[in-house]
N, CA, C and O atoms as a GROMACS GRO file, in nm:
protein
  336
    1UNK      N    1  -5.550   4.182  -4.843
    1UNK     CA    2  -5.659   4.221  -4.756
    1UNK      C    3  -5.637   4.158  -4.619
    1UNK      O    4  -5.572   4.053  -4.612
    2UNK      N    5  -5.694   4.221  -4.500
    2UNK     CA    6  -5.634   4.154  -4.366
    2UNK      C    7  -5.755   4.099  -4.342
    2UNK      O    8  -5.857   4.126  -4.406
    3UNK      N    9  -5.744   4.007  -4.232
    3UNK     CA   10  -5.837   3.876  -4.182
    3UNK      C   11  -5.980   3.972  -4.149
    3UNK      O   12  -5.994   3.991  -4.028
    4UNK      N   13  -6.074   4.026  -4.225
    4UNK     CA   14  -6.159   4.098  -4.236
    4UNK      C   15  -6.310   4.030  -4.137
    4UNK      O   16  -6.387   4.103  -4.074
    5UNK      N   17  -6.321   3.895  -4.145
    5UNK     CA   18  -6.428   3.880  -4.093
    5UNK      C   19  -6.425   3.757  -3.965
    5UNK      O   20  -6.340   3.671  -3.943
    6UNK      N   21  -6.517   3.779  -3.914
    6UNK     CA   22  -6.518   3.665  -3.771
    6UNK      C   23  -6.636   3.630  -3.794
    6UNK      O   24  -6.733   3.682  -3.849
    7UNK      N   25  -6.598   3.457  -3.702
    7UNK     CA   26  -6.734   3.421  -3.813
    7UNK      C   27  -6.926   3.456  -3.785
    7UNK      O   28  -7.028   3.407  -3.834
    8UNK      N   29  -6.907   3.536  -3.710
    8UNK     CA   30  -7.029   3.610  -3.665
    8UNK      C   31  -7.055   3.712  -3.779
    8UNK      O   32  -7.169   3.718  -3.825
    9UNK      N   33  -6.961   3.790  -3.827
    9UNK     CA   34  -6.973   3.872  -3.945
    9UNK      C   35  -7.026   3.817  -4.058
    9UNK      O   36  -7.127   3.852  -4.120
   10UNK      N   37  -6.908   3.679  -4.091
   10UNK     CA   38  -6.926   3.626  -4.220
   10UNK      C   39  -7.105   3.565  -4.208
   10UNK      O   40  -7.177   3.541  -4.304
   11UNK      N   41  -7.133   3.554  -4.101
   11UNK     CA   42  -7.281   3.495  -4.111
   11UNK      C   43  -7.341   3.574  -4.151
   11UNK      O   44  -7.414   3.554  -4.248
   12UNK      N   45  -7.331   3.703  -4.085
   12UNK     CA   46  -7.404   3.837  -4.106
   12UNK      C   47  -7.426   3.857  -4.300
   12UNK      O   48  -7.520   3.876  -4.376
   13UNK      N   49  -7.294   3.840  -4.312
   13UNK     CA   50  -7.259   3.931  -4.450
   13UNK      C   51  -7.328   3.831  -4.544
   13UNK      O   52  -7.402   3.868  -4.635
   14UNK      N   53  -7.293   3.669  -4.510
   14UNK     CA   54  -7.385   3.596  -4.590
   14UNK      C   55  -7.581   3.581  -4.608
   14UNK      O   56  -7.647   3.551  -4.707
   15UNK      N   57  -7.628   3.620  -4.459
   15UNK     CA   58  -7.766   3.598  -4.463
   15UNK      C   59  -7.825   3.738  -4.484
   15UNK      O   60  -7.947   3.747  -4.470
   16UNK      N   61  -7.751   3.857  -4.517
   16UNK     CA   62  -7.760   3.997  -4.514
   16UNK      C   63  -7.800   3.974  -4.730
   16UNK      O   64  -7.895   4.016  -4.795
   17UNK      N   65  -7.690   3.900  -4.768
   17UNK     CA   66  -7.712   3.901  -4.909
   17UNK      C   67  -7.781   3.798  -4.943
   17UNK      O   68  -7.802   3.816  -5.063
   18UNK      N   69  -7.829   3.699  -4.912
   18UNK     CA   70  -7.898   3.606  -4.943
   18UNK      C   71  -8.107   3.624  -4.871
   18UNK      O   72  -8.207   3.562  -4.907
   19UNK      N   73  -8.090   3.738  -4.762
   19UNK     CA   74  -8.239   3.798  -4.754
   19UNK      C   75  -8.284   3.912  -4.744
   19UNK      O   76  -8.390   3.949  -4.694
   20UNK      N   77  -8.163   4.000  -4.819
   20UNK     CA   78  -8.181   4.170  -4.832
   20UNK      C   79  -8.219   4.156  -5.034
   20UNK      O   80  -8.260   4.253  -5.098
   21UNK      N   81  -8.195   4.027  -5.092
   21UNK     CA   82  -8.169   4.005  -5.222
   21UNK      C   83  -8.034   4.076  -5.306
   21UNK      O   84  -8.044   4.110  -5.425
   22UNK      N   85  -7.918   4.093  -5.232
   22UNK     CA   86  -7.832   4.187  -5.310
   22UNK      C   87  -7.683   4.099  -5.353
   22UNK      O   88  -7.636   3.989  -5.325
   23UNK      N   89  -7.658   4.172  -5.404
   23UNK     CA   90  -7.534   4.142  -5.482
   23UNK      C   91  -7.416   4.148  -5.372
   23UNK      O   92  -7.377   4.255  -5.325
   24UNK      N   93  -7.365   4.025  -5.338
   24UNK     CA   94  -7.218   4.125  -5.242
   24UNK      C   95  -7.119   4.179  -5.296
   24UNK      O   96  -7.103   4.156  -5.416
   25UNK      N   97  -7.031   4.260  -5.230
   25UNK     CA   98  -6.974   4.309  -5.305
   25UNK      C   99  -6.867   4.271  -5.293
   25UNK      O  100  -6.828   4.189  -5.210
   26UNK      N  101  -6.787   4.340  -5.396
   26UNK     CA  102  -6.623   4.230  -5.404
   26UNK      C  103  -6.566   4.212  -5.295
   26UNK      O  104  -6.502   4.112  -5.262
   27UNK      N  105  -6.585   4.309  -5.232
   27UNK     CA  106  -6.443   4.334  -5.091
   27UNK      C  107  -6.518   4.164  -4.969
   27UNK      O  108  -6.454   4.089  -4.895
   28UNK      N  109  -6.674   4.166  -5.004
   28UNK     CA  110  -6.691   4.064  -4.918
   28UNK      C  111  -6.702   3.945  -4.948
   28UNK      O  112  -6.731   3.860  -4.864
   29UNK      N  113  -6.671   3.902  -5.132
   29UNK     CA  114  -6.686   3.767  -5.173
   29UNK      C  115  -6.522   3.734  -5.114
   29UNK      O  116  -6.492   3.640  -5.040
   30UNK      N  117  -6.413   3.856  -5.180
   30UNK     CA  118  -6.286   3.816  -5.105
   30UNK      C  119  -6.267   3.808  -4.924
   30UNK      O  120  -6.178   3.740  -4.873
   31UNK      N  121  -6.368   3.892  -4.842
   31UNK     CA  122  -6.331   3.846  -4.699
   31UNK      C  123  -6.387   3.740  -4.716
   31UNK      O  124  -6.312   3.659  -4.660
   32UNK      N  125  -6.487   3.676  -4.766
   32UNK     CA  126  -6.540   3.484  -4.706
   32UNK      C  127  -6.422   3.413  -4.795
   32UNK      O  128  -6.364   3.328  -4.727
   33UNK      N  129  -6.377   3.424  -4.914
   33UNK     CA  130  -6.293   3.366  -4.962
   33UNK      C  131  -6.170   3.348  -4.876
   33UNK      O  132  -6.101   3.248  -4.900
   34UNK      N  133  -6.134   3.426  -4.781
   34UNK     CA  134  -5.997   3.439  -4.684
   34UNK      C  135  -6.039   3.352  -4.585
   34UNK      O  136  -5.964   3.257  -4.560
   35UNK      N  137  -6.170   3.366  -4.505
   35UNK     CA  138  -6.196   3.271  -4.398
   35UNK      C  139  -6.231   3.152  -4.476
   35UNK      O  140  -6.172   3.058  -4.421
   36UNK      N  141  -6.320   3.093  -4.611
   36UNK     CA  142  -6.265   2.946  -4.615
   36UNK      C  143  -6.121   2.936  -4.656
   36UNK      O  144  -6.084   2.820  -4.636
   37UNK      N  145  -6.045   2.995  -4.696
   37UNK     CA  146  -5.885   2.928  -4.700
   37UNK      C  147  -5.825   2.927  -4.555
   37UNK      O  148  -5.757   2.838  -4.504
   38UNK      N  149  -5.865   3.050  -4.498
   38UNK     CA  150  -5.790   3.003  -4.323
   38UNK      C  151  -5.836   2.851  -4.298
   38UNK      O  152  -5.758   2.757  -4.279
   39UNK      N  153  -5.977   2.843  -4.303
   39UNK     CA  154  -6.054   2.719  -4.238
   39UNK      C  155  -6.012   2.566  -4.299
   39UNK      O  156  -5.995   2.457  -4.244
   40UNK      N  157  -6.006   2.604  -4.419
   40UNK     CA  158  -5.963   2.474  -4.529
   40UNK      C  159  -5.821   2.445  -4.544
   40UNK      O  160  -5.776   2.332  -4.523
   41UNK      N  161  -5.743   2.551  -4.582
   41UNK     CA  162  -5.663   2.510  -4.675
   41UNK      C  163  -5.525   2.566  -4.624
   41UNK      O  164  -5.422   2.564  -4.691
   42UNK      N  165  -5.541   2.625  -4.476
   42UNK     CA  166  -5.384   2.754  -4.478
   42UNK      C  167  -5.261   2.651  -4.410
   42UNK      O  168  -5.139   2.661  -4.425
   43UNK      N  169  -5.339   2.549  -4.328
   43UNK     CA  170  -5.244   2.471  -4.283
   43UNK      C  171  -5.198   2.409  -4.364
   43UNK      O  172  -5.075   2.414  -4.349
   44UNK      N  173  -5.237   2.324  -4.481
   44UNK     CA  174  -5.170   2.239  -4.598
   44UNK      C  175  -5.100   2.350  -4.612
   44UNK      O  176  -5.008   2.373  -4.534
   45UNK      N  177  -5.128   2.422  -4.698
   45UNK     CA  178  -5.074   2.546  -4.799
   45UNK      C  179  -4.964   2.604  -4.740
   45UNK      O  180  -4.868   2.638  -4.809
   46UNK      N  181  -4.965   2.618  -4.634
   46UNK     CA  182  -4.875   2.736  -4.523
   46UNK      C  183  -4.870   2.847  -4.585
   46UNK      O  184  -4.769   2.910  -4.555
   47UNK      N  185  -4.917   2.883  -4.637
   47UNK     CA  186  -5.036   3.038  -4.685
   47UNK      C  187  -5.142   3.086  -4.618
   47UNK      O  188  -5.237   3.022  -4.572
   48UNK      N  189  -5.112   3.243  -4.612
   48UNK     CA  190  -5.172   3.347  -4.622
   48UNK      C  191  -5.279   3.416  -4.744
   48UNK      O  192  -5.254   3.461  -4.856
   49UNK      N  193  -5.370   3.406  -4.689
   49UNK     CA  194  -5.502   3.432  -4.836
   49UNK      C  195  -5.426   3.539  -4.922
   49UNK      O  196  -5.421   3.529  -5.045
   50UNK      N  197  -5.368   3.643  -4.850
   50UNK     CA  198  -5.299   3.739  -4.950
   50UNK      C  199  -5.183   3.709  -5.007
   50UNK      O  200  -5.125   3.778  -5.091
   51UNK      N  201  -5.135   3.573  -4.948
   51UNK     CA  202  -4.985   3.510  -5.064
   51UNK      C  203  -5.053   3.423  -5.175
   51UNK      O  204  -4.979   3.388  -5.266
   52UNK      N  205  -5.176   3.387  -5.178
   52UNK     CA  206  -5.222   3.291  -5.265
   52UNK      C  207  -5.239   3.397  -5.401
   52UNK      O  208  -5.299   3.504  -5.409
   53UNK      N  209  -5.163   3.324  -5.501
   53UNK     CA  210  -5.161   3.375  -5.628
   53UNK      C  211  -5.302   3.391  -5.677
   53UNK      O  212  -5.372   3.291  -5.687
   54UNK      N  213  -5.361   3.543  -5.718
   54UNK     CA  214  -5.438   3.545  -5.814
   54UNK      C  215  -5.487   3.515  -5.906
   54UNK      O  216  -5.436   3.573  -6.002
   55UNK      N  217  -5.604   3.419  -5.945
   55UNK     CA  218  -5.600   3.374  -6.138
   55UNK      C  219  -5.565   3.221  -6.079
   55UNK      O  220  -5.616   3.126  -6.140
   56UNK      N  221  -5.476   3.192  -5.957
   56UNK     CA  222  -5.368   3.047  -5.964
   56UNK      C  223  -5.513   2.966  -5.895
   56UNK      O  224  -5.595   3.027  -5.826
   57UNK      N  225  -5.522   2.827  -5.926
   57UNK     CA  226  -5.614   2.755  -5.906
   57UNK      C  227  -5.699   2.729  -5.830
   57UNK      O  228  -5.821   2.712  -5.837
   58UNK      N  229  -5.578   2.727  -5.708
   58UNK     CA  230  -5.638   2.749  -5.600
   58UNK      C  231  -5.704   2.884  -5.524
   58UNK      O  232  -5.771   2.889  -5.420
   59UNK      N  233  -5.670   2.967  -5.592
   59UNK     CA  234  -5.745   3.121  -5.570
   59UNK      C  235  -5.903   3.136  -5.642
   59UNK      O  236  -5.999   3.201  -5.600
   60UNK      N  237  -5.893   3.054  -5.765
   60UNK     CA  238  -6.013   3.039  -5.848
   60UNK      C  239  -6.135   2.931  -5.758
   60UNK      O  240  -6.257   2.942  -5.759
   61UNK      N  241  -6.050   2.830  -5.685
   61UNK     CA  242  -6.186   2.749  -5.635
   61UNK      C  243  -6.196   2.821  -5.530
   61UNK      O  244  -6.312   2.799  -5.493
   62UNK      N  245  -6.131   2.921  -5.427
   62UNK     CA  246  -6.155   2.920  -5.349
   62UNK      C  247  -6.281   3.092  -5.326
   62UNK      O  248  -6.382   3.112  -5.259
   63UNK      N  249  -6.230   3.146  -5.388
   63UNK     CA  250  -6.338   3.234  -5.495
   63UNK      C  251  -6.485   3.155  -5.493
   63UNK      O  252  -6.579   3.165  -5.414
   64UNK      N  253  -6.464   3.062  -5.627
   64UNK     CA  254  -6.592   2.996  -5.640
   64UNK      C  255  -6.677   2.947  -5.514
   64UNK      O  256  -6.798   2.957  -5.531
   65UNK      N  257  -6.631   2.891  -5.377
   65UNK     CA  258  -6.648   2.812  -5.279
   65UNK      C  259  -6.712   2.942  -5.209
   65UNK      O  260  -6.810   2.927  -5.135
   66UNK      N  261  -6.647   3.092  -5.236
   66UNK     CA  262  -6.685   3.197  -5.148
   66UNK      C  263  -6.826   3.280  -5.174
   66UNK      O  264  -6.905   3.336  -5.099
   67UNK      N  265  -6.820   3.259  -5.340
   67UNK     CA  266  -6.916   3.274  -5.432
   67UNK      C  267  -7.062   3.188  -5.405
   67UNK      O  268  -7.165   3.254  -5.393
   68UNK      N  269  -7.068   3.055  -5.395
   68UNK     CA  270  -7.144   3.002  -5.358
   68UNK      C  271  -7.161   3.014  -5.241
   68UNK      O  272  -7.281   3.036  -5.226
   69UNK      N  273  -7.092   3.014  -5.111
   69UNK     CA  274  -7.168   3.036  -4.994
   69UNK      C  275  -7.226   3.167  -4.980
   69UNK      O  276  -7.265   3.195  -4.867
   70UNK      N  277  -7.238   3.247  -5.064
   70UNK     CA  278  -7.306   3.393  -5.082
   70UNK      C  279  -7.426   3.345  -5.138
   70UNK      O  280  -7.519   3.423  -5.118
   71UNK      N  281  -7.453   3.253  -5.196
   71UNK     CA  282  -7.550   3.221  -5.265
   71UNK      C  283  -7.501   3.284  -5.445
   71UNK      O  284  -7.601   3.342  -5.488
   72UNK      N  285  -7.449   3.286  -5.492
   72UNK     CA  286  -7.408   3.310  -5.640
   72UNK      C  287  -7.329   3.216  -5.706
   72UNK      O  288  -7.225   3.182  -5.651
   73UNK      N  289  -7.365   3.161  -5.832
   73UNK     CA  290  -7.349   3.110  -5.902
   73UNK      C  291  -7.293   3.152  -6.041
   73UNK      O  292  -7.324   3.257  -6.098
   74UNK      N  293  -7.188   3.037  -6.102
   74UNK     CA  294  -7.193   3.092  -6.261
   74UNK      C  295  -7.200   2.968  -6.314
   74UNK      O  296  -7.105   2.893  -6.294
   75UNK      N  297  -7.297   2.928  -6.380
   75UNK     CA  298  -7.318   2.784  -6.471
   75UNK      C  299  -7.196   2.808  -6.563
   75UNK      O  300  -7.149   2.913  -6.608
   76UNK      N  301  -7.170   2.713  -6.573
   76UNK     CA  302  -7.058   2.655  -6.686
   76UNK      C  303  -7.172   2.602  -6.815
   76UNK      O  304  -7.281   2.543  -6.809
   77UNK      N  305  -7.092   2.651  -6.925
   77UNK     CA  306  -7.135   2.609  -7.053
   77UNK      C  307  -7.067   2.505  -7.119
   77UNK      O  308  -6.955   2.507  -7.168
   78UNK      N  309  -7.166   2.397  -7.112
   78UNK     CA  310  -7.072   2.306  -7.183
   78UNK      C  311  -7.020   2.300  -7.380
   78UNK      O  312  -7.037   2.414  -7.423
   79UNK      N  313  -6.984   2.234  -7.459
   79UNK     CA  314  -6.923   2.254  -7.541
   79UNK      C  315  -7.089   2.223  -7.645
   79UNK      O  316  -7.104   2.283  -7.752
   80UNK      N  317  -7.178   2.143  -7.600
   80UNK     CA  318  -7.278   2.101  -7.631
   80UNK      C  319  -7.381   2.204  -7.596
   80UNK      O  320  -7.452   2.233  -7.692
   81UNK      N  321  -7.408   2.264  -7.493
   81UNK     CA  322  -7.482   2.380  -7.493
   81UNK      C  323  -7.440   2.463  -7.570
   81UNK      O  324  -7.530   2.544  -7.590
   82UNK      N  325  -7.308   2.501  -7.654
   82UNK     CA  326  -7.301   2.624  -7.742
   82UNK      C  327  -7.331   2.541  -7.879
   82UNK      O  328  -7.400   2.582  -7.972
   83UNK      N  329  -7.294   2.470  -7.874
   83UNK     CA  330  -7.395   2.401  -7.991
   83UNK      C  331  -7.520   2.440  -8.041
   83UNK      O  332  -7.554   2.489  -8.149
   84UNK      N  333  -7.583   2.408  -7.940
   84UNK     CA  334  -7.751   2.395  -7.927
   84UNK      C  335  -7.807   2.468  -7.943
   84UNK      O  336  -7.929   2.456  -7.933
   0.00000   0.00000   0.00000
């Protein structure tokens, strides 16, 4: 995917889903996921959001990190909550 948002957008796209109440949609959890890896991580990495392996760890937190600044969450279940 190419460098999709500026960060006037990404504000947009975040306070658009967090006070319209909606779900974002994939294409925009992956554009905020691209601008925090530009912002965080591209200089360590010397990666491109679209060279970062899928599924690979660092694609998963950075997902999650994009996920939460959308406002969405996924609780983790611990081994004791399936217990219970």
């Amino acid at each position: 995917m190419s460098e999709c948002l500026t960060s006037v957008s990404l504000y947009d796209t975040m306070r658009a889903c967090m006070t319209e109440n909606r779900l974002p949609e994939p294409q925009e959890i992956d554009c905020v996921a691209a601008k925090i890896w530009r912002d965080a991580y591209s200089i360590r990495a010397n990666l491109h959001w679209t060279q970062v392996e899928t599924g690979s760890i660092d694609h998963q937190r950075t997902v999650a990190a994009a996920r939460a600044a959308l406002g969405l969450y996924r609780a983790r279940r611990s081994s004791r909550a399936k217990a219970a």
